[in-house]
C-alpha positions as CSV (number, residue, x, y, z in Angstrom):
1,X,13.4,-54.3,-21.8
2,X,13.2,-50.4,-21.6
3,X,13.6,-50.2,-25.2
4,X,10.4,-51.8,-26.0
5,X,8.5,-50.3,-23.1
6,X,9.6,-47.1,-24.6
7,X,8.4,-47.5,-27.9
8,X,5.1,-47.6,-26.1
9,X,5.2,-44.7,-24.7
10,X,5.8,-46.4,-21.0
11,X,9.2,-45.7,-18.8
12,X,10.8,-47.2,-15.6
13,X,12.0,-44.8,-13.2
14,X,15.0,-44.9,-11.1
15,X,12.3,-46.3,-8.4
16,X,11.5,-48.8,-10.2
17,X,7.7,-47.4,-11.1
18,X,6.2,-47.5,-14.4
19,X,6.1,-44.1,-15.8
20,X,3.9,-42.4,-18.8
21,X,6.4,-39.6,-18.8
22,X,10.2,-39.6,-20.0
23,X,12.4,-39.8,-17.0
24,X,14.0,-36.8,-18.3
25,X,11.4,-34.8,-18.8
26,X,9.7,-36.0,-15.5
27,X,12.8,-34.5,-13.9
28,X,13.3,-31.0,-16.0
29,X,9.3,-31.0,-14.8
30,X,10.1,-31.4,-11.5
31,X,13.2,-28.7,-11.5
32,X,10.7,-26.2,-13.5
33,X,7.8,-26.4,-10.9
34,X,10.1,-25.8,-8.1
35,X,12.0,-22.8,-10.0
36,X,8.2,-21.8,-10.8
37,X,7.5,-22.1,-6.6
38,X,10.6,-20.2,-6.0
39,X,10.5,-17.8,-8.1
40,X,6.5,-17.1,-7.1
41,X,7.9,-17.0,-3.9
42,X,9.9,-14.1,-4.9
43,X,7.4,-12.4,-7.0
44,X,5.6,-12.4,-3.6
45,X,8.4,-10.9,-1.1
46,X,9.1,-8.5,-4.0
47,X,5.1,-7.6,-3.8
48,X,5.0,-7.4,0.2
49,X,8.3,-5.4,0.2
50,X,6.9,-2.8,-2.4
51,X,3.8,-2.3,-0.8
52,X,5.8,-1.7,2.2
53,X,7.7,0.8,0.2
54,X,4.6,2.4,-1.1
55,X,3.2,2.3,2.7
56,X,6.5,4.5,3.7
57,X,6.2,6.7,0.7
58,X,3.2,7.6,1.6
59,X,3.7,8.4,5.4
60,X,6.2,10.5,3.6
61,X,4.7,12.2,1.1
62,X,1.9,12.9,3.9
63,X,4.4,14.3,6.3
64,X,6.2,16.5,3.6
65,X,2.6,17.5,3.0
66,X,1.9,18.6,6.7
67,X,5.4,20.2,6.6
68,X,4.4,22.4,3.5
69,X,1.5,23.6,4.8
70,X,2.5,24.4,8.3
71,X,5.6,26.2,6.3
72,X,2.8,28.3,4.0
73,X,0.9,29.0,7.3
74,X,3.7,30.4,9.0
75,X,4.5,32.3,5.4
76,X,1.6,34.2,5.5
77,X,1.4,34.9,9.3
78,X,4.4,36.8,8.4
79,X,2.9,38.2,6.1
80,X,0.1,39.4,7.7
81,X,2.2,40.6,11.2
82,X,4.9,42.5,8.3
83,X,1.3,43.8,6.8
84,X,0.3,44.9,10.1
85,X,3.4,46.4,10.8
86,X,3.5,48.6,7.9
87,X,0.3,49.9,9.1
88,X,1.2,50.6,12.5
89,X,4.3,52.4,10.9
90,X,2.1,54.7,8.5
91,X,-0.6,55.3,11.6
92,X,2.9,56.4,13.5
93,X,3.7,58.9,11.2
94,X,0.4,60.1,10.5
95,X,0.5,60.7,14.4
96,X,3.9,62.4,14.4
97,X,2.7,64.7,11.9
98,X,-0.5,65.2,13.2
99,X,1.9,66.3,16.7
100,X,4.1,68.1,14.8
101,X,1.6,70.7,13.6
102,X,0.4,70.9,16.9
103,X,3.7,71.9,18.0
104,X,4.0,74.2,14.8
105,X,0.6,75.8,15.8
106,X,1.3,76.1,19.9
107,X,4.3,77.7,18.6
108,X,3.0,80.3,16.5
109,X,0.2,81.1,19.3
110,X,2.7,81.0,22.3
111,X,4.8,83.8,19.8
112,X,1.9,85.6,19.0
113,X,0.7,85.7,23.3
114,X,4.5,86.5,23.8
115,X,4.1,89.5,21.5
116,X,0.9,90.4,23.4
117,X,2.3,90.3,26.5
118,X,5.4,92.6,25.6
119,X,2.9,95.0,24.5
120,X,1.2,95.0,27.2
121,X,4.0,95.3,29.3
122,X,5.3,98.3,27.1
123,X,1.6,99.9,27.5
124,X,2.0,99.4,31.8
125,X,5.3,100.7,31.3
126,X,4.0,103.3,28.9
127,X,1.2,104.2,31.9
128,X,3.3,104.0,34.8
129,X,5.8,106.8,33.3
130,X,3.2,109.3,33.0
């Protein structure tokens, strides 16, 4: 009785229903759509968990971003205080020369009053004998 059905193009399923479709293939359709369902299922846990993974990346990448440019801040402050420095050094030594020829100059003008003073010590002397 299936035989001629079949020839027809007309099935009986397990159920007893009449059927347009091969048993058969009504079944390997029913195991592909749920494979299909499944596996769009993990098409979309795979999406949500990369986007999630994207979302982190990001916070990263911003983070490493804020990091860098704190660290190139901080790189040139040191720059500018080592800068800084240098010029306090050179005004330091332009002052400790600028005392040092003092010093020579008070020096020569404290030997050359010194050398005064002798001779007029020698000329008091000189007046105080005779």
């Amino acid at each position: 009785m299936t035989d001629p059905l079949a020839k027809y193009g007309v099935y009986i399923d397990d159920l007893s229903k009449i059927r347009v479709l091969e048993p058969e293939a009504a079944n390997q359709t029913n195991k592909l759509k749920e494979e299909c369902q499944s596996f769009v299922s993990k098409i979309t846990d795979f999406e949500k968990n990369s986007d999630d993974f994207i979302k982190i990346l990001d916070n990263l990448a911003k983070e490493v971003e804020k990091e860098k440019m704190k660290t190139i801040g901080a790189r040139n402050l040191l720059h500018s205080v080592e800068k800084q420095r240098e010029a306090q050094k050179q005004q330091m030594q332009a002052l400790i020369m600028e005392k040092s020829m003092e010093l020579e100059r008070l020096r020569i003008q404290y030997d050359s009053l010194k050398k005064i003073e002798l001779e007029q010590l020698e000329t008091i002397e000189h007046l105080s004998v005779n």
